[in-house]
C-alpha positions in Angstrom: -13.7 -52.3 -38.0 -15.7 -49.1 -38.2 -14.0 -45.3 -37.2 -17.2 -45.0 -35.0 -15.8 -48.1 -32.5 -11.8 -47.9 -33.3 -12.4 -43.9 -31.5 -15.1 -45.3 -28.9 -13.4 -43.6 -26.0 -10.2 -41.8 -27.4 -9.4 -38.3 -26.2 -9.3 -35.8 -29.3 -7.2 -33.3 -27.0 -3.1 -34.3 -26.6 -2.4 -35.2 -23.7 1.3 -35.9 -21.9 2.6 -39.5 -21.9 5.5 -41.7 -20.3 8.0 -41.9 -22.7 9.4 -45.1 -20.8 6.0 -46.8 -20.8 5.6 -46.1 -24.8 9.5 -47.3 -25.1 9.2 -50.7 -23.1 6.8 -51.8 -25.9 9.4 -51.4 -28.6 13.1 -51.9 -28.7 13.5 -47.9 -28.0 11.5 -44.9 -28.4 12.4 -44.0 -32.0 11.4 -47.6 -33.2 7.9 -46.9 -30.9 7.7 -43.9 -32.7 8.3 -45.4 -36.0 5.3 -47.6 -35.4 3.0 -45.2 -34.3 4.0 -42.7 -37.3 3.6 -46.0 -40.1 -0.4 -46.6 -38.1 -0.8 -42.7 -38.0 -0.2 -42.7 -42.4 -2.4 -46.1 -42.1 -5.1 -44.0 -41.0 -5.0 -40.7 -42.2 -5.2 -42.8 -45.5 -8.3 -45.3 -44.9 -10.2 -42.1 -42.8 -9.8 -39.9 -46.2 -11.0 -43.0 -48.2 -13.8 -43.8 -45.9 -14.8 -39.7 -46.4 -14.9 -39.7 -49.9 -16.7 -43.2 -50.4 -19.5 -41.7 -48.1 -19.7 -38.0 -49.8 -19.8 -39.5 -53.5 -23.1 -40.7 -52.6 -24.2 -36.8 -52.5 -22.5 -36.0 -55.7 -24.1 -35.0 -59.1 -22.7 -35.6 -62.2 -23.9 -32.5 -63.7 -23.2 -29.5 -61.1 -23.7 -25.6 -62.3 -23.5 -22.8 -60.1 -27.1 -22.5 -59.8 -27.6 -26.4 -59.0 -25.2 -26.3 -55.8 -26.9 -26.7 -52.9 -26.3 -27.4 -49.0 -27.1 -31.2 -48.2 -28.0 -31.1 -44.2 -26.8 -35.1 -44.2 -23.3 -34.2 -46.1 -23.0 -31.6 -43.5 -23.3 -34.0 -40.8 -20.6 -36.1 -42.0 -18.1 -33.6 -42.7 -18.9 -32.3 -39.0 -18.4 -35.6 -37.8 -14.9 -36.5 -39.4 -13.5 -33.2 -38.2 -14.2 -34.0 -35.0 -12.5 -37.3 -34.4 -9.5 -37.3 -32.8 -6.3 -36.8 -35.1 -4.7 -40.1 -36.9 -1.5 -40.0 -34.7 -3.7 -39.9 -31.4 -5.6 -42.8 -32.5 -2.6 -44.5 -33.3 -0.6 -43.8 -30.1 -3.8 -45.1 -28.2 -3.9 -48.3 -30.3 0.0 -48.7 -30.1 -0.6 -48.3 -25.6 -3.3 -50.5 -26.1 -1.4 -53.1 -27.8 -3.8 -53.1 -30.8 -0.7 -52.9 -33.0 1.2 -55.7 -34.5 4.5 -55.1 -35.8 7.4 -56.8 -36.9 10.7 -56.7 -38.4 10.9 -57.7 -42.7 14.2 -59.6 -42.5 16.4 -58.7 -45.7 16.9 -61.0 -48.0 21.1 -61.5 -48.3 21.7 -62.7 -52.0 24.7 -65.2 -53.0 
């Protein structure tokens, strides 16, 4: 899924939240906030990817001081991914939503 749709709608600002509405979804709050910390890192690390896969297209092999140059389109992007909300807003939103699967890796007890 695209960036563009997954923050179709999301709030960029923080905003106050019921704790017990976030908890219910989870077993307690600190395992909510587990979830929506490992999402958050989930994130933060496909946005940066995403970033860089669509400003290597702008970038020359051979650059000198005199070759740099503003790129109105480069711009634009940059502009646009500092704007969108911050990864653990996105992920608390998804996590309310119910957009998030989660579940528990059982340990394997050896003999």
């Amino acid at each position: 899924m695209d960036i563009k749709t997954k923050v179709q709608g999301v709030d960029p600002n923080v905003q106050p939240r019921d704790i017990d509405g976030i908890s219910a979804k989870a077993a307690n709050i600190y395992e909510a906030l587990a979830i929506i910390s490992k999402r958050s890192q989930q994130l933060s690390v496909e946005l940066k990817r995403e970033l860089n896969n669509k400003l290597e297209e702008f970038a020359v092999s051979s650059e000198t001081i005199e070759e740099i140059s503003e790129n109105k389109e480069q711009i634009e992007i940059s502009k646009f991914y500092e704007r969108l909300p911050n990864p653990s807003i996105i992920a608390l939103e998804e996590f309310i939503r119910g957009d998030i699967a989660h579940r528990y890796v059982e340990k394997e007890i050896e003999d």
